[in-house]
Structure formats: C-alpha cells, structure tokens
C-alpha positions as CSV (number, residue, x, y, z in Angstrom):
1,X,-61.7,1.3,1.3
2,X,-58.0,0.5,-0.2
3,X,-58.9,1.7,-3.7
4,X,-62.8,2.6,-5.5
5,X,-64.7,3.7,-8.1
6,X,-62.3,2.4,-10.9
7,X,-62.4,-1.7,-11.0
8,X,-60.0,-2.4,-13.4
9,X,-57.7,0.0,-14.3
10,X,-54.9,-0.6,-17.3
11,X,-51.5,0.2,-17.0
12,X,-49.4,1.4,-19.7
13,X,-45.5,3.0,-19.2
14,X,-42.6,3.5,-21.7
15,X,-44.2,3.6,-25.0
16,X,-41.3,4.6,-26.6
17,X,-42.6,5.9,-29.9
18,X,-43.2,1.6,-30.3
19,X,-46.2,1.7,-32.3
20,X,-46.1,-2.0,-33.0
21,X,-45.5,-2.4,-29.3
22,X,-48.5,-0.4,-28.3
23,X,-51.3,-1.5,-30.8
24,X,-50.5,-4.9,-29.7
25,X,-51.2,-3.8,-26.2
26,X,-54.4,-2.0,-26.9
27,X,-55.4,-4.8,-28.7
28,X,-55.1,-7.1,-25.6
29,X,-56.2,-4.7,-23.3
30,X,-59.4,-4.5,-25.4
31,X,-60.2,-8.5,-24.2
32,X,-59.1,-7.7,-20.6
33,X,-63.0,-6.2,-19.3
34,X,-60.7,-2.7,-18.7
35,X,-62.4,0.6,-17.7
36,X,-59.7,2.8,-18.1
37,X,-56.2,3.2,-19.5
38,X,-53.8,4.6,-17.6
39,X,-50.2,6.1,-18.9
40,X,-47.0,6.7,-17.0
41,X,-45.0,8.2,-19.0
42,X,-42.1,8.2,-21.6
43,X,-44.5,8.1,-25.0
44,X,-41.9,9.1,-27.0
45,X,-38.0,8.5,-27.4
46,X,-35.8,5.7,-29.1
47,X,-38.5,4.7,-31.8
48,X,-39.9,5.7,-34.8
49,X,-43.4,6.5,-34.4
50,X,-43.6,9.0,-32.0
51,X,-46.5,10.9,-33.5
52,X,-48.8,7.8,-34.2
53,X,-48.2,6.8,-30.4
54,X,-48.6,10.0,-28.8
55,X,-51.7,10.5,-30.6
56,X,-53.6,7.1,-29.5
57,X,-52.3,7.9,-25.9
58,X,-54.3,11.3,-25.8
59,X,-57.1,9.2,-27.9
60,X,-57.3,6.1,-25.1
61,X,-56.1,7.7,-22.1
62,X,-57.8,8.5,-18.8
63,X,-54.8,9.8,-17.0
64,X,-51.4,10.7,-18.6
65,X,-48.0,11.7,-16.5
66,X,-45.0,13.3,-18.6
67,X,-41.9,10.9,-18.0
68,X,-38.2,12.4,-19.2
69,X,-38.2,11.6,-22.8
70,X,-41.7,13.4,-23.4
71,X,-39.6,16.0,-21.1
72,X,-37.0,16.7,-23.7
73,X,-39.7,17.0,-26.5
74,X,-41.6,19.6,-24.6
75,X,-38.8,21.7,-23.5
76,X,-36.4,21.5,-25.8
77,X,-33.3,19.6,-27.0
78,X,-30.9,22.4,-26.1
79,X,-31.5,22.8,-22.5
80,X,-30.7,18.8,-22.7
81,X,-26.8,17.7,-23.5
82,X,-28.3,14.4,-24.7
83,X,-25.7,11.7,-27.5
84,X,-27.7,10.8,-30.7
85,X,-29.4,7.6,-29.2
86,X,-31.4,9.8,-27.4
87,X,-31.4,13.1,-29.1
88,X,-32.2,11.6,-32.6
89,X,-35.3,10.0,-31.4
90,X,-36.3,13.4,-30.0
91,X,-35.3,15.6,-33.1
92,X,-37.6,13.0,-35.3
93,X,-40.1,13.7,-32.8
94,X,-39.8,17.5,-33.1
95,X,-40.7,16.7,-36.5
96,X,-43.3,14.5,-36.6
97,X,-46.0,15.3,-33.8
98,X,-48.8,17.4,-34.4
99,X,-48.7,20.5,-32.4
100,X,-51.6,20.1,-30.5
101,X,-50.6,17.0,-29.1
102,X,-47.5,18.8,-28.2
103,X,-49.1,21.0,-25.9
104,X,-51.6,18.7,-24.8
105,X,-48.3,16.7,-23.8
106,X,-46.4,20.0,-22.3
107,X,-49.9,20.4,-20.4
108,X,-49.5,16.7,-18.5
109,X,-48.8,16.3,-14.3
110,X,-45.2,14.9,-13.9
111,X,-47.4,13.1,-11.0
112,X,-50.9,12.4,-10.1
113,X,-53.6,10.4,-7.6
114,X,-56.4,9.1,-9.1
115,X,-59.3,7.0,-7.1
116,X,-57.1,5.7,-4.3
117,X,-53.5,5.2,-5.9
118,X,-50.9,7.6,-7.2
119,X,-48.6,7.8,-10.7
120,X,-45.8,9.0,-11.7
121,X,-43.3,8.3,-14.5
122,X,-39.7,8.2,-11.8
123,X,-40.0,8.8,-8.3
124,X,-42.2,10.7,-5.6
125,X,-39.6,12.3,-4.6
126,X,-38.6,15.5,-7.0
127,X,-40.3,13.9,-9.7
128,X,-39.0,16.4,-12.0
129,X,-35.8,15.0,-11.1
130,X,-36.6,11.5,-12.5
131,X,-34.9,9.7,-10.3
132,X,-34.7,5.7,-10.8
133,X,-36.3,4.1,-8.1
134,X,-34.1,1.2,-8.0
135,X,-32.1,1.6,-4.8
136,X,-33.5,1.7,-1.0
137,X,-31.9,5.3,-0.8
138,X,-34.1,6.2,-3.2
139,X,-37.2,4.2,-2.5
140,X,-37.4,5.7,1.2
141,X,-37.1,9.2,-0.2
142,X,-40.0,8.0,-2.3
143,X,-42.1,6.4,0.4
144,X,-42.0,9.4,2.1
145,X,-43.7,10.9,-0.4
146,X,-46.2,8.7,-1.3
147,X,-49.9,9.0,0.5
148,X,-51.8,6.6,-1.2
149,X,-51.5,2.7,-0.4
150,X,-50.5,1.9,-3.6
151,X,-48.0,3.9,-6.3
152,X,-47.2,2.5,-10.2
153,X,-44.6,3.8,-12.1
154,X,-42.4,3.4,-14.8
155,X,-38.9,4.7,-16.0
156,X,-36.7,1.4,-15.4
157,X,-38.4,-1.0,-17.9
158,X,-38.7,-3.5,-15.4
159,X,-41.4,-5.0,-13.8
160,X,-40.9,-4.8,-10.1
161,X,-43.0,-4.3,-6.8
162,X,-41.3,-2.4,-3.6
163,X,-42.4,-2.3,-0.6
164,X,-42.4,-0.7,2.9
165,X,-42.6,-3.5,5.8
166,X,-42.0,-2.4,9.0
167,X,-39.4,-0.1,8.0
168,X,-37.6,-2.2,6.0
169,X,-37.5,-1.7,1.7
170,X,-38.1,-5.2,0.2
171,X,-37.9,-5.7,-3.4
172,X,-39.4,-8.6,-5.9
173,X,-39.2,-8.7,-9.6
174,X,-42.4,-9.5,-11.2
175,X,-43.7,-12.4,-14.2
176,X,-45.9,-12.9,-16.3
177,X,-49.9,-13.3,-13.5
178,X,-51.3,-12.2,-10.8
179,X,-49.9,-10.3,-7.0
180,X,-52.1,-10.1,-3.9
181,X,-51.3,-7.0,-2.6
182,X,-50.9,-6.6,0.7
183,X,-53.5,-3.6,1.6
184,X,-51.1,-3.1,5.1
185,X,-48.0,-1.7,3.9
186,X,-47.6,0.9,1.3
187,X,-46.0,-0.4,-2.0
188,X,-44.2,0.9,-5.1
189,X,-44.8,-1.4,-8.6
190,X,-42.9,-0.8,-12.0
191,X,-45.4,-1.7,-14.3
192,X,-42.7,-2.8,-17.3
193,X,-42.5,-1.0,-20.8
194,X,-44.4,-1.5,-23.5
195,X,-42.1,-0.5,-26.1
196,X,-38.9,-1.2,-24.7
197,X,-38.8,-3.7,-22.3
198,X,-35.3,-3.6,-20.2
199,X,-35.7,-7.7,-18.2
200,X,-34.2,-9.8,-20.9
201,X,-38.1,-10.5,-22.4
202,X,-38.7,-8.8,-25.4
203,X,-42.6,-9.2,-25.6
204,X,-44.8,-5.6,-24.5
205,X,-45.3,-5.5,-20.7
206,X,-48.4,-3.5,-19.1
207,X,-49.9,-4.2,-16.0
208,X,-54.1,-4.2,-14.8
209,X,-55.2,-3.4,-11.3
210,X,-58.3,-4.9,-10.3
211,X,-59.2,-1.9,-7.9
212,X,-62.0,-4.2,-5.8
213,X,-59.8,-7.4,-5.2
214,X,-56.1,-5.7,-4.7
215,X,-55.1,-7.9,-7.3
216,X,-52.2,-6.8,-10.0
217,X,-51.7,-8.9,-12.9
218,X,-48.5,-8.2,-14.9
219,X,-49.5,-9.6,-18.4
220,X,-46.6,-9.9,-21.2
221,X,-47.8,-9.4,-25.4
222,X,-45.7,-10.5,-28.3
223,X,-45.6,-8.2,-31.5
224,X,-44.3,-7.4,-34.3
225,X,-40.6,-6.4,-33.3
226,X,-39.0,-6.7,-36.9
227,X,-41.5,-4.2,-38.0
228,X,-40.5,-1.8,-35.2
229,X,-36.9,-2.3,-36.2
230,X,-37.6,-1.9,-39.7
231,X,-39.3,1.6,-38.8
232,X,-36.5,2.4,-36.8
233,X,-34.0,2.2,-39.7
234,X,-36.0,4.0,-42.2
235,X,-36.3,7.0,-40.1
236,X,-32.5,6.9,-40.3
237,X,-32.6,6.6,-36.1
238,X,-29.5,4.8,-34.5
239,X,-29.6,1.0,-35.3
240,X,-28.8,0.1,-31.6
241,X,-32.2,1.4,-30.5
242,X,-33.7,-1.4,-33.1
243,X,-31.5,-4.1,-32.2
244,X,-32.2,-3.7,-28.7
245,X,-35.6,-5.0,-29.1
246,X,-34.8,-8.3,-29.7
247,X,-33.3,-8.9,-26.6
248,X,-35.4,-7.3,-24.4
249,X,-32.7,-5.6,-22.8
C-alpha cells in the first residue's frame, strides 16, 4: 500500500509567528473533510505572534518537526550570530511564549515518518543542518535518505515537488489544485508557507494529501496581511519583515 491509515492528511510549514496567516488556514482547513494537521516546521520567526501560533500548533497538531527558527528559540540566540531581521523576531519570542510550550517545542523530532510518508522542516540529509533543498546536489543527498515514497517539507517558502526518475532530479513548481503522484518514483514536495510565502503570491499556502488516491492538492488562502503588518510594527520588529508580505516574496 503507498500510504494508509490517515486519508487526508493537512499540511502546514512556515508559520512564521503569522497569526493572521494561520487562523485563516485553520479556518479553511476546517471545510477541507481533514483528519489530521500536520506541521513542518519554522512556527516562529519574522512575525509578531509567536506565542499565539505556537500555542494552536501544539493545540491542532498531530505531528510537529522543529525547523531553524524554532531552532534558535530553543537553543538560544547566542550560539546563533543572527542580524536583527532574524534575531529580533526571536528575542520577542523569548519573551512572549509560555514555557511549556517552549519545551514542548525543544521536545519536537527535527524529522519524522508517520503512516507511509516522512517530514522534515530542510532536508533528509543532516537535518540538523537545514540544508535548502533547492539544488540537485542537494536533493540526491536527500533522496538517499529518504525511505518512504513520499517526503513534504518546508524551509524555502515555495511550493515545489522533486523527484527521482530513473536517476535523474526533475523539478516542478506547484499552483493553486490538485498532483497525481506518481506512486513509482520517490518524491520530495515543498508544501509552501503559511505565514510568509516566498513565490511572488502573498495569500497562506498549505497543502492536503489524500493518503488513499495519491492525490496532493496545493490550496492558496487570502488573509488579513495589513493586520499582520500592523502587529509587526507594534511589537517594534523590523519593518522589512511586514512589508514583505505584500509581495509574497
């Protein structure tokens, strides 16, 4: 069987501390017939929320993988040289989240297989690396690495399926519907960002794997992006990450 026991699985990655961003998407998700939510990583960072979001991830969650930015909250900012657009974000952060859902964060996999296909926030390969899978250097270190037919991940804020055919890495960017996967040759997808998306569309980006057809859908969900901007300047974060938003970039 290519992948059981979980029929329609939700995506999420990239959260961002994007509380607009992510309510929107849990609001959609809630008409989608989902069984389980899914995150991959990278809750917090950039935005202004970070407590809010972290706590509805551990709330709605099934499975949860620690991406880089949830990285530098659990560790610590000095054992990171990080510039203010992303150490601000994480010193707000420091700040704001509840400590349990610190350590419930600190306690996460960096990677994980679940009911036939595997997450992970980077890469396969040295995840704790967080390496961007955007190059076929990189995407056959992953592939060696990956067991199950089909891995989702995050980390590049764009949506994306790779695959390994016949030794060869081919690459498609992915819109707004539905892929067939093929069940024959392992594949890779980037499942988009929710609060920062990074493919010149600024709408929330999640993905749903229908676990009994092979069937990904990529759906896109508009929100409130001058809110997130406004919450962004009045935690006195750097304007940039704000702006940013409204160009999906």
């Amino acid at each position: 069987m290519y992948l059981s026991q979980m029929p329609r699985v939700a995506l999420i990655s990239d959260i961002h501390s994007n509380i607009d961003a992510l309510r929107s998407v849990l609001a959609d998700i809630e008409t989608q017939d989902i069984d389980k939510i899914v995150c991959l990583g990278d809750i917090i960072g950039y935005g202004a929320a970070p407590a809010e979001c972290l706590s509805l991830i551990r709330q709605r969650c099934f499975a949860t993988v620690q991406g880089n930015h949830d990285e530098f909250l659990v560790k610590g900012l000095e054992k990171f040289v990080l510039g203010k657009r992303l150490g601000d974000p994480i010193r707000h952060a420091k700040e704001t989240v509840f400590a349990g859902d610190l350590k419930w964060l600190g306690r996460q996999p960096l990677s994980s297989e679940l009911h036939g296909f595997t997450i992970v926030h980077g890469s396969l390969h040295h995840p704790e690396a967080f390496d961007y899978l955007n190059t076929d250097i990189t995407a056959r270190c992953h592939f060696e690495e990956q067991k199950t037919p089909v891995c989702f991940f995050g980390h590049t804020h764009r949506p994306e399926v790779i695959m390994l055919h016949r030794e060869q890495i081919r690459w498609g960017l992915l819109h707004e519907g539905d892929v067939l996967l093929d069940r024959s040759h392992p594949c890779a997808i980037n499942v988009g960002s929710v609060g920062q998306p990074r493919d010149d569309d600024p709408r929330a980006g999640y993905g749903i794997i229908d676990t009994e057809m092979g069937l990904f859908t990529l759906r896109r969900v508009a929100y409130d992006i001058d809110m997130a901007i406004q919450r962004i300047r009045e935690a006195g974060l750097p304007e940039e990450n704000g702006l940013r938003l409204l160009k999906g970039e």
